[in-house]
C-alpha positions as CSV (number, residue, x, y, z in Angstrom):
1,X,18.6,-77.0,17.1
2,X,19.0,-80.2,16.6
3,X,19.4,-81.8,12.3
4,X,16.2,-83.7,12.8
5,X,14.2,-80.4,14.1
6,X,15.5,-78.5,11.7
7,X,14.4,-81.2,8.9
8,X,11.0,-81.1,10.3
9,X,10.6,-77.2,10.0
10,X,11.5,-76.7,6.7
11,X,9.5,-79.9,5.8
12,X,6.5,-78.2,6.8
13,X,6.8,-75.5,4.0
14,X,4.4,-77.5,2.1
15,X,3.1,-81.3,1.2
16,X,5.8,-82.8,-0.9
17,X,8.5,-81.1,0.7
18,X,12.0,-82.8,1.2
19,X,15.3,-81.3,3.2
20,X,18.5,-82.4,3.9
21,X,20.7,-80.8,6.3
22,X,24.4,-80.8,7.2
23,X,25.8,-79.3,10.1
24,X,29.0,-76.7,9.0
25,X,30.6,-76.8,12.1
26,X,29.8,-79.2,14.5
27,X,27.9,-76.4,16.9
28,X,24.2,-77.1,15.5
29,X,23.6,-73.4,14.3
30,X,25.3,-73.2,10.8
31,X,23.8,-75.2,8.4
32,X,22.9,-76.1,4.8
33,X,19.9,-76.6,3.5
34,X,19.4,-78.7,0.3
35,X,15.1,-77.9,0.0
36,X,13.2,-79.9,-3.0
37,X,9.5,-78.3,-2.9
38,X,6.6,-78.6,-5.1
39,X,5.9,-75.4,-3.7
40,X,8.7,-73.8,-5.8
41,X,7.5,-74.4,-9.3
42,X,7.4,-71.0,-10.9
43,X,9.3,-68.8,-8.2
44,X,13.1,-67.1,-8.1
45,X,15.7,-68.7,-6.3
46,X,15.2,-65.6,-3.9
47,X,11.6,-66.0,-3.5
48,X,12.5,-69.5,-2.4
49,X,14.8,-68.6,-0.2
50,X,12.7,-65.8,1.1
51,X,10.1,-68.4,1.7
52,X,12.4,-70.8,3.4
53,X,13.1,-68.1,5.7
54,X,9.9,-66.5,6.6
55,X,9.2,-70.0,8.1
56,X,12.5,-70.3,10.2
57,X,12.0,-66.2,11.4
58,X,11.7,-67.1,15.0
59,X,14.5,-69.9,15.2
60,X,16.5,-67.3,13.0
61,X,15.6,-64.6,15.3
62,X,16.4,-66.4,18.6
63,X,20.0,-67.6,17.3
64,X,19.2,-71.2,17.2
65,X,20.1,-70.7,13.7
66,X,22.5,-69.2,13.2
67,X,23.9,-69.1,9.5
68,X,21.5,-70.7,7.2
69,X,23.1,-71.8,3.3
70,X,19.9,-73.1,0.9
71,X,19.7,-74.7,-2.1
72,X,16.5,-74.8,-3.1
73,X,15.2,-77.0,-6.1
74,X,11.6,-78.3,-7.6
75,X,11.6,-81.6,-7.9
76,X,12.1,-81.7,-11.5
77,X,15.3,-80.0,-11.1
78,X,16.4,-82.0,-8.4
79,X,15.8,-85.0,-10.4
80,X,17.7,-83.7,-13.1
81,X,20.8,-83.0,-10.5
82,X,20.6,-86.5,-9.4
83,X,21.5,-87.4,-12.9
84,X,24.4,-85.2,-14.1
């Protein structure tokens, strides 16, 4: 799976939603995740994640994806990250 489809999957987690992926290793199937959702205000970072997840079950499941890392941030705290 290519950086681009991945992108577009998580993106469709909710309007609003950014991600930015980086390949680990070169092989396409580890990645991280940074995820900045509306659709995050008032959740756990596990819930996030949970949610992140749920919507990547079948490319999880098929080993397209292999390892997955998040980071997972409203936009508020994103914003404030930007800043530090």
């Amino acid at each position: 799976m290519t950086a681009t489809q991945l992108k577009g999957r998580i993106e469709e987690l909710a309007p609003g939603t950014t991600a930015e992926l980086i390949d680990l290793t070169g092989t396409q199937d580890h990645w991280q995740a940074i995820v900045v959702s509306p659709a995050f205000e008032g959740m756990l970072m596990v819930e996030r994640h949970r949610m992140v997840y749920a919507l990547l079950d079948k490319e999880i499941k098929s080993d397209q994806v292999h390892a997955l890392t998040l980071k997972t941030f409203t936009p508020a705290q994103y914003e404030k990250t930007q800043k530090a």
